[in-house]
RODO-2510 file (C-alpha; in nm, 4 decimals, decimal comma):
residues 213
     n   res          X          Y          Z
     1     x    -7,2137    19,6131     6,8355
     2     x    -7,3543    19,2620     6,8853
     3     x    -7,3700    19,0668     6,5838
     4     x    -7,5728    18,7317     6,4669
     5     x    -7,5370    18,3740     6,3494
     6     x    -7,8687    18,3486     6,1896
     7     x    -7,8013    18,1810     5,8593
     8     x    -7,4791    17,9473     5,6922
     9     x    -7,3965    18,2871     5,5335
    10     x    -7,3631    18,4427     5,8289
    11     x    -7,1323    18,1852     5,9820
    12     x    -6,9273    18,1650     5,6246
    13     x    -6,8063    18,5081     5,6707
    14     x    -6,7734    18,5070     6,0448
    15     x    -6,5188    18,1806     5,9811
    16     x    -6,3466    18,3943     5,6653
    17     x    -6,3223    18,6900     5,8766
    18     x    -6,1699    18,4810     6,1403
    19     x    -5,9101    18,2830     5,9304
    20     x    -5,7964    18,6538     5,8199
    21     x    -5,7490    18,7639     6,1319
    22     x    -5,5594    18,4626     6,2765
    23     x    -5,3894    18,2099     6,0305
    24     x    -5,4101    17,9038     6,2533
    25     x    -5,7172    17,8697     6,1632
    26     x    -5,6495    17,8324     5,8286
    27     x    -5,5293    17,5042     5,8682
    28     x    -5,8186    17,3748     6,0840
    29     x    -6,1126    17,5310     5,7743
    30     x    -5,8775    17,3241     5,5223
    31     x    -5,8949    16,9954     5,7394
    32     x    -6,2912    17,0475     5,8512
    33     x    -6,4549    17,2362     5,5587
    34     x    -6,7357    17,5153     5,6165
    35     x    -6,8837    17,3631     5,9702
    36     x    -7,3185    17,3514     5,8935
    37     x    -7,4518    17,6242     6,1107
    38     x    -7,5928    17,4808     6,4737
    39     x    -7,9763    17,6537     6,5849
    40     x    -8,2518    17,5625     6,8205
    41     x    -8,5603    17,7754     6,8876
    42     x    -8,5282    18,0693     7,0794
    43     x    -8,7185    18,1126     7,4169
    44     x    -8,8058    17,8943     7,6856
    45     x    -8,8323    17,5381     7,5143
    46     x    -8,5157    17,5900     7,3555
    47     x    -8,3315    17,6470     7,7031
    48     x    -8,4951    17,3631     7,8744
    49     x    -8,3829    17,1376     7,6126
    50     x    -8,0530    17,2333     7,6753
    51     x    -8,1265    17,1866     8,0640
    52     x    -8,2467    16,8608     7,9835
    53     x    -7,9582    16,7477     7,7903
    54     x    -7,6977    16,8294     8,0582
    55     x    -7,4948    16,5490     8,1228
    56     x    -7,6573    16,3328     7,9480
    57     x    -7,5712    16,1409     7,6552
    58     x    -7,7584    16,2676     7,2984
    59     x    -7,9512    15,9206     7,2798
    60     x    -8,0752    15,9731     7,6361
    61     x    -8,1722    16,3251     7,6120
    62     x    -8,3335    16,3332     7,2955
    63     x    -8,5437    16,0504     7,4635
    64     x    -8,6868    16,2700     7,7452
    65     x    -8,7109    16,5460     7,5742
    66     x    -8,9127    16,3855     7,2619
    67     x    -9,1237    16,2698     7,6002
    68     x    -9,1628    16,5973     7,7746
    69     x    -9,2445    16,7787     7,4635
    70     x    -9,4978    16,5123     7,3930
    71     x    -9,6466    16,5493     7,7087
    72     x    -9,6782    16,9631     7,6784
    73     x    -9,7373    17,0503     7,3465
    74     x    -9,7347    17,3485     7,3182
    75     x    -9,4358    17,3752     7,5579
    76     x    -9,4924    17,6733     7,7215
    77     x    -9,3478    17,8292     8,0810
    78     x    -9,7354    17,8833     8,2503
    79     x    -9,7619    17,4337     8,1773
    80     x    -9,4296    17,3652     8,3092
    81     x    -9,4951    17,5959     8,6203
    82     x    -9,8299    17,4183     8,6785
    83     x    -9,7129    17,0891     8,5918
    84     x    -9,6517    16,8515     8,9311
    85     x    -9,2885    16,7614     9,0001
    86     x    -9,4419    16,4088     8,9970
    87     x    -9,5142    16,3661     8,6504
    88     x    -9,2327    16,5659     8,5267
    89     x    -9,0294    16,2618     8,7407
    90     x    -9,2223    16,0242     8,5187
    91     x    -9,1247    16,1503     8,2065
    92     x    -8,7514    16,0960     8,3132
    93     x    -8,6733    16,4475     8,4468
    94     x    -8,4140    16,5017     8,7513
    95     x    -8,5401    16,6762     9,0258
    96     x    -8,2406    16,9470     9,0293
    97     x    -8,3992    17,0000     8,6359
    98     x    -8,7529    16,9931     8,7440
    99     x    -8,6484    17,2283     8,9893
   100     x    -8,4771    17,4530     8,7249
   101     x    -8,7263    17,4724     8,4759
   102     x    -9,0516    17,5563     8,7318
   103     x    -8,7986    17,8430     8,8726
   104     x    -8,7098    17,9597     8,5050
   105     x    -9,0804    17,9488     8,3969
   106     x    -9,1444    18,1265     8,7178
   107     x    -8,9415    18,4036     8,6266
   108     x    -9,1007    18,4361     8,2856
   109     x    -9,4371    18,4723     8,4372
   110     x    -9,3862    18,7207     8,6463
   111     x    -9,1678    18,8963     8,3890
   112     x    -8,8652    18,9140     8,5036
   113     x    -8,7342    18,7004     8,2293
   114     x    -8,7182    18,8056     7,8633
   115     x    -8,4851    18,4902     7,7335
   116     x    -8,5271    18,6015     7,3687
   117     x    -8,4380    18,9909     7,4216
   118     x    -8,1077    18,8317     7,6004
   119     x    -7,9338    18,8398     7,2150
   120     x    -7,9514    19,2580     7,2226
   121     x    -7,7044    19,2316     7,4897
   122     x    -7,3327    19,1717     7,4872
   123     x    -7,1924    18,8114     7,5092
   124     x    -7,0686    18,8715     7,8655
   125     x    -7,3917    19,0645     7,9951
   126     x    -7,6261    18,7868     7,8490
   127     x    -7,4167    18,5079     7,9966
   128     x    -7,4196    18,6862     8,3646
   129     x    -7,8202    18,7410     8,3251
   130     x    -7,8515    18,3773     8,2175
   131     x    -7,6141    18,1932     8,4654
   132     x    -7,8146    18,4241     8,7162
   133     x    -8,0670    18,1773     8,6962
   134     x    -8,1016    17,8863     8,8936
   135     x    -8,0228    17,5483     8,7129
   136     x    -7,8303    17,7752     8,4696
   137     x    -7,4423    17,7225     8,4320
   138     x    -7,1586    17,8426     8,1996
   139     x    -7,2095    17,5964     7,9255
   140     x    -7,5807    17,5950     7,9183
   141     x    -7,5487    18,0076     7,8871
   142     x    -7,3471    17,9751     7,6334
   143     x    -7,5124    17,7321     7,3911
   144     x    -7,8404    17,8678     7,4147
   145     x    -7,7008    18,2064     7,3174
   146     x    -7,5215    18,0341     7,0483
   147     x    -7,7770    17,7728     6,9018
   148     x    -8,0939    17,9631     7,0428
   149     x    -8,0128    18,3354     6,9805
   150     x    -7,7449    18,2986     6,7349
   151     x    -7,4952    18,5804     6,9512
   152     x    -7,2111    18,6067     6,7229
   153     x    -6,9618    18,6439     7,0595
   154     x    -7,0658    18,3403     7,2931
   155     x    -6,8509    18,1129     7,3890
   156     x    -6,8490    17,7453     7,5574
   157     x    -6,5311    17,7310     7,6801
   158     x    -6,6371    17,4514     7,8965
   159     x    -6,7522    17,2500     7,6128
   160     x    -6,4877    16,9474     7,5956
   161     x    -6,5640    16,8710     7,2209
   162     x    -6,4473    17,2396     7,2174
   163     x    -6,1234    17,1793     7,4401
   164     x    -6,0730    16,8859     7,2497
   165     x    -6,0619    17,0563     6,8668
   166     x    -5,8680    17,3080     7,0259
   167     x    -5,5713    17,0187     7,1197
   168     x    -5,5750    16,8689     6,7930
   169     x    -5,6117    17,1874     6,5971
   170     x    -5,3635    17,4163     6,7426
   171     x    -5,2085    17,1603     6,8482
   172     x    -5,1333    17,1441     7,2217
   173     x    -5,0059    16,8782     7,4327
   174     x    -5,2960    16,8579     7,6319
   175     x    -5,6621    16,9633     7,6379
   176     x    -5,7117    17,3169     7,7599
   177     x    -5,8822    17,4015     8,0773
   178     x    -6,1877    17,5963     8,0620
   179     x    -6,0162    17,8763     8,2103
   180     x    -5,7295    17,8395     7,9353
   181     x    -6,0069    17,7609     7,7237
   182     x    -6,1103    18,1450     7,7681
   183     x    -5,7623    18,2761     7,7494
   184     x    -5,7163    18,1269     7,3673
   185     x    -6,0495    18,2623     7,2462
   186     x    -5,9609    18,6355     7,3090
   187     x    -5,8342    18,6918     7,0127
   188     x    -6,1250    18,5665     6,8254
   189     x    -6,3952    18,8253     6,9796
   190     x    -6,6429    18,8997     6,8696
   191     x    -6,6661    18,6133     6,6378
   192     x    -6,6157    18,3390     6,8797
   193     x    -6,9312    18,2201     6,8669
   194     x    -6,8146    18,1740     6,4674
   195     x    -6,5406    17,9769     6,6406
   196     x    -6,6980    17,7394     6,8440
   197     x    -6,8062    17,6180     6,5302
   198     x    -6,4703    17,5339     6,3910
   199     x    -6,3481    17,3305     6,6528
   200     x    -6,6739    17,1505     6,7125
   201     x    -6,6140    17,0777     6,3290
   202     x    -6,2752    16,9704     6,3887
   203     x    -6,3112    16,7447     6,7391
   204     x    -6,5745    16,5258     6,4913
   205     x    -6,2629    16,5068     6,2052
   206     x    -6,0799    16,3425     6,5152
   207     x    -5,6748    16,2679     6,5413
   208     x    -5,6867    16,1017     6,1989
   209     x    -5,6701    16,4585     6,0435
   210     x    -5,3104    16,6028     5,9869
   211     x    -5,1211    16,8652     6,2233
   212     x    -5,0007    17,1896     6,0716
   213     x    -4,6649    17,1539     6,0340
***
């Protein structure tokens, strides 16, 4: 049964649960603290600000976005699928994004999107439907099931901040692949969502925070 990340209770037991299960973890909660829960909107305007934010730095992204949103308030899909490619340009939008978020909107118009009925679905099943999309990949997916929908199970696991937490935390020698990435988070299902968290929390503590012996 799918599960939620709604409120910082939520994601208080999820981490408890979590330490229980594996004890490595432990360690990491003692060195981090509670992490604050992470949510955005659900729906369309919360997954194009994650499409605009892709590889982007947070200063530059919040910049167009605060822009774009500006520009189409309300944001809806029916503007942004009207809108000419031109002006989205102007308001500092790629075209590979522009070209994203007319095809996304597209699909919502002609319903054969339903981004907010995504979270009924399993963690796996809503990431295949989303990365189905053009303009969609793995990590964008993932965080908008996570900050957007609050799914309980998704996981980033191309997220380097992620990778990162995961190095110092565990520790390993080296960052973990995405594909290792995966591998480690098995045993945290269906709470890795809940996880994600943690080592977010823990890549921000840096190398400056002790090892577990």
């Amino acid at each position: 049964m799918t599960t939620y990340l709604h409120t910082q209770a939520d994601l208080d037991r999820a981490i408890t649960t979590l330490v229980e299960r594996d004890p490595r973890l432990g360690h990491v909660l003692a060195t981090t603290g509670m992490p604050p829960l992470r949510r955005r909107a659900p729906g369309f305007a919360g997954l194009a600000q994650i499409i605009v934010g892709q590889q982007l730095s947070t200063a530059s992204a919040s910049a167009i976005w605060g822009r774009l949103s500006a520009a189409f308030d309300p944001f809806v899909p029916d503007a942004i699928r009207r809108a000419r490619p031109a002006r989205l340009a102007k308001l500092g939008l790629s075209g590979a994004k522009i070209k994203a978020l007319k095809s996304i909107a597209h699909d919502i118009h002609v319903e054969h999107l339903d981004l907010e009925a995504l979270g009924a679905l399993s963690a796996d099943e809503a990431h295949a439907a989303l990365t189905a999309l053009h303009g969609v990949g793995p990590w964008t997916a993932d965080v908008y099931l996570l900050f957007c929908l609050g799914h309980s199970d998704a996981w980033p696991a191309a997220d380097i901040a992620i990778q990162e937490g995961i190095r110092l935390g565990l520790p390993l020698e080296s960052r973990p692949t995405t594909k290792e990435t995966i591998v480690l988070a098995e045993p945290w299902r269906p709470l890795r969502g809940a996880a994600a968290h943690l080592w977010w929390a823990r890549y921000r503590v840096g190398r400056l925070a002790p090892r577990p012996v």
